[in-house]
C-alpha positions as CSV (number, residue, x, y, z in Angstrom):
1,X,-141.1,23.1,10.2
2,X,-139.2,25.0,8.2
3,X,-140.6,28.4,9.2
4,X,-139.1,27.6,13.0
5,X,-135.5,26.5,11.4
6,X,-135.7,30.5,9.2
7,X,-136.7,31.8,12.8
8,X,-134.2,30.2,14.6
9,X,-131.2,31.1,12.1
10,X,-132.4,34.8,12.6
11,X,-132.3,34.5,16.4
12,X,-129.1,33.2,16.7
13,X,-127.3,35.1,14.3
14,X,-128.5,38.2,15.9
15,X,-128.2,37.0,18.9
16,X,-124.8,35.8,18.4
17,X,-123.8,39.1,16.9
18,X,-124.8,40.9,20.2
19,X,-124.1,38.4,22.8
20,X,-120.2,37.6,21.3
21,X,-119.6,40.6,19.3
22,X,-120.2,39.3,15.7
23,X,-121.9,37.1,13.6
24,X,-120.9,33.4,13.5
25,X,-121.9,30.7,10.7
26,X,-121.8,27.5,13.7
27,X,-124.4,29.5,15.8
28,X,-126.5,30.5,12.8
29,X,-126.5,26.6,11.6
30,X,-126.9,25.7,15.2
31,X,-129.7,28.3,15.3
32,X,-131.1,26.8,12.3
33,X,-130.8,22.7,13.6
34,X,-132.0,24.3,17.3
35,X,-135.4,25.5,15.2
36,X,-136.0,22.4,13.5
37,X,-135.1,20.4,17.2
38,X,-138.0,23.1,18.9
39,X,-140.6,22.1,16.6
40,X,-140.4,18.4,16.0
41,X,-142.9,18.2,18.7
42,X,-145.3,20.0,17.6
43,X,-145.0,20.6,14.2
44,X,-148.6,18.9,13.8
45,X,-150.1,21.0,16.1
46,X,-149.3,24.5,16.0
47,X,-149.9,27.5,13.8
48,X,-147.1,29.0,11.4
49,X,-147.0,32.0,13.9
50,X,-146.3,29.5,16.9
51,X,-143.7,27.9,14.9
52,X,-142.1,31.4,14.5
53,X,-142.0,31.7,17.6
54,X,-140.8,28.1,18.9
55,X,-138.1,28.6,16.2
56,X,-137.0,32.1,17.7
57,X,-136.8,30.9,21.4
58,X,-134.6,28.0,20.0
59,X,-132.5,30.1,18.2
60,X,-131.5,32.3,21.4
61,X,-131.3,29.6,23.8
62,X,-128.6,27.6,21.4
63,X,-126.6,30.7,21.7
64,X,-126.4,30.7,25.7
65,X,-126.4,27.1,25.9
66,X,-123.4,26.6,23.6
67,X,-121.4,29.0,25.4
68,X,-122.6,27.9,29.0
69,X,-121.4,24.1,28.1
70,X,-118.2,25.6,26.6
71,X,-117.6,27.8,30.5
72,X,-117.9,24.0,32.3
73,X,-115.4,23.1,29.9
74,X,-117.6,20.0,28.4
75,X,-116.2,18.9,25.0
76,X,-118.4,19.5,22.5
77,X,-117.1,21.7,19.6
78,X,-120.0,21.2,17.5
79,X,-122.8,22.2,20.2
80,X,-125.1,18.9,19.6
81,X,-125.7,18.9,23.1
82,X,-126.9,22.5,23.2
83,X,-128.6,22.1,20.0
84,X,-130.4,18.3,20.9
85,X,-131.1,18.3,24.5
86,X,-131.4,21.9,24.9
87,X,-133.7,22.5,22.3
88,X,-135.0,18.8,22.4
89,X,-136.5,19.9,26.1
90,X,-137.8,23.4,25.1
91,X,-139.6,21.5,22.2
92,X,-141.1,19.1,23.9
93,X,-142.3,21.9,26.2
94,X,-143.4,23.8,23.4
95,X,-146.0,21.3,22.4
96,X,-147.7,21.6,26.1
97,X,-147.7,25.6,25.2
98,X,-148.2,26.1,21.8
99,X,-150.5,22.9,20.5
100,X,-153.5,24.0,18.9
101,X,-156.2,21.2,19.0
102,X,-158.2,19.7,19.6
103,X,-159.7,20.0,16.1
104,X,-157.6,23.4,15.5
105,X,-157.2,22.5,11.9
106,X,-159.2,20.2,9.2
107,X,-157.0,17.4,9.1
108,X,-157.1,17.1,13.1
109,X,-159.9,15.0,12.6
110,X,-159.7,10.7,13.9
111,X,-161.1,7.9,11.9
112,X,-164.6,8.6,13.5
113,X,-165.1,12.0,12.4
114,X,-163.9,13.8,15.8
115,X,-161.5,16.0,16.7
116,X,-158.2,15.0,17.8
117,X,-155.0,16.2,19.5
118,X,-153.8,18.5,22.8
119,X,-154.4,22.4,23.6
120,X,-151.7,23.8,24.9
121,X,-151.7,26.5,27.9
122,X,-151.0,29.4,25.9
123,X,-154.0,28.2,23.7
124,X,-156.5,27.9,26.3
125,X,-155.8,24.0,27.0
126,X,-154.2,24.6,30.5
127,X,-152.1,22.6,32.2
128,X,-153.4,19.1,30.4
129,X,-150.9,19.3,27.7
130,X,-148.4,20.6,29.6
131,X,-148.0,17.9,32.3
132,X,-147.4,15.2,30.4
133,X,-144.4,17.3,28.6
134,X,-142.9,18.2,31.9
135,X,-143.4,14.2,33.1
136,X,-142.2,13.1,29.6
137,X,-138.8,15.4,30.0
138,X,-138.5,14.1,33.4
139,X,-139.0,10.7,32.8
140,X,-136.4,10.2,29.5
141,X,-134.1,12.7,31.3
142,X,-134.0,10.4,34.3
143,X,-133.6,7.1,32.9
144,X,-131.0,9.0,30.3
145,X,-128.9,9.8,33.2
146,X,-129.3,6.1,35.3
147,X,-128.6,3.8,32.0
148,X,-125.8,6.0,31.1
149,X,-124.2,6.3,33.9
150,X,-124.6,2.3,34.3
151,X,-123.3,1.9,30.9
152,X,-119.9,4.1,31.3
153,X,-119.1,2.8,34.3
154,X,-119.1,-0.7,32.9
155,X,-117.3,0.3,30.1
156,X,-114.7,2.3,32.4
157,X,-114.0,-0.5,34.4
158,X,-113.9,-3.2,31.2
159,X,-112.3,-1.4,28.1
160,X,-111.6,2.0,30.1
161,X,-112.5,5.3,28.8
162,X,-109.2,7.2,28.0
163,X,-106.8,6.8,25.3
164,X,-103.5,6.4,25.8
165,X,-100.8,9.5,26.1
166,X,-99.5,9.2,22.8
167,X,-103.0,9.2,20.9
168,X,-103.8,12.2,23.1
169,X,-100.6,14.1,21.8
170,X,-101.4,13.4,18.4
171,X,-104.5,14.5,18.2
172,X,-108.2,12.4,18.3
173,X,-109.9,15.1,15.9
């Protein structure tokens, strides 16, 4: 776990530093928070080099997805959204990819003796792994998006959803 969060600061700082012309601390704690989002997943199931990895492709996609939620102008000065779902889909990915088992490692062993857990496609598994990730993403994405959507409306046309002129002035932050 904490081998993808080094990876992932690295990535983004460098990353950062090419992409927007010098180094920045919220990217490189973003980078480091997008490493440990890509390998929550999997962390059971892959290899210290595949966290590297998982970390690295974290760090650089926090970078691009920070700045392509800031060009649609969605408020989110922290980048949790960049970070969480971003990262939270290329994790979930990753385990379809990256996972090592079954039996990769000693302690991937059931009650009964037998090996346990999935084999990614990168690791010779196929696409078995990597379905149910896709299917997964899909399926929490989808109902994400419908009970949301149900939920501001409601609240839109209850409470409403703006503040009021003054407290915009003023300042929320």
């Amino acid at each position: 776990t904490n081998t993808a969060a080094a990876f992932g600061g690295i990535a983004s700082a460098v990353v950062a530093w090419l992409y927007l012309g010098k180094p920045d601390l919220s990217m490189i704690i973003n980078g480091i928070l997008a490493g440990l989002v890509g390998i929550t997943a999997s962390c059971a199931w892959v290899s210290v080099a595949a966290s590297a990895i998982i970390g690295i492709i974290a760090g650089v996609l926090v970078v691009f997805a920070v700045t392509f939620f800031d060009r649609l102008q969605i408020d989110d000065p922290v980048g949790a959204t960049s970070v969480h779902l971003v990262c939270g889909v290329w994790g979930t990915l990753a385990v379809g990819l990256f996972a090592v088992g079954p039996g990769g490692y000693s302690w991937m062993v059931g009650l009964d003796g037998k090996p346990i857990g999935p084999h990614g496609l990168l690791m010779g598994g196929g696409f078995t792994t990597l379905w149910p990730q896709i299917i997964g993403i899909l399926s929490v994405g989808g109902f994400t998006v419908l009970v949301s959507t149900i939920f501001w409306l409601v609240l839109k046309a209850t409470l409403g959803i703006r503040v009021s002129q003054e407290e915009e002035v003023v300042g929320l932050d």
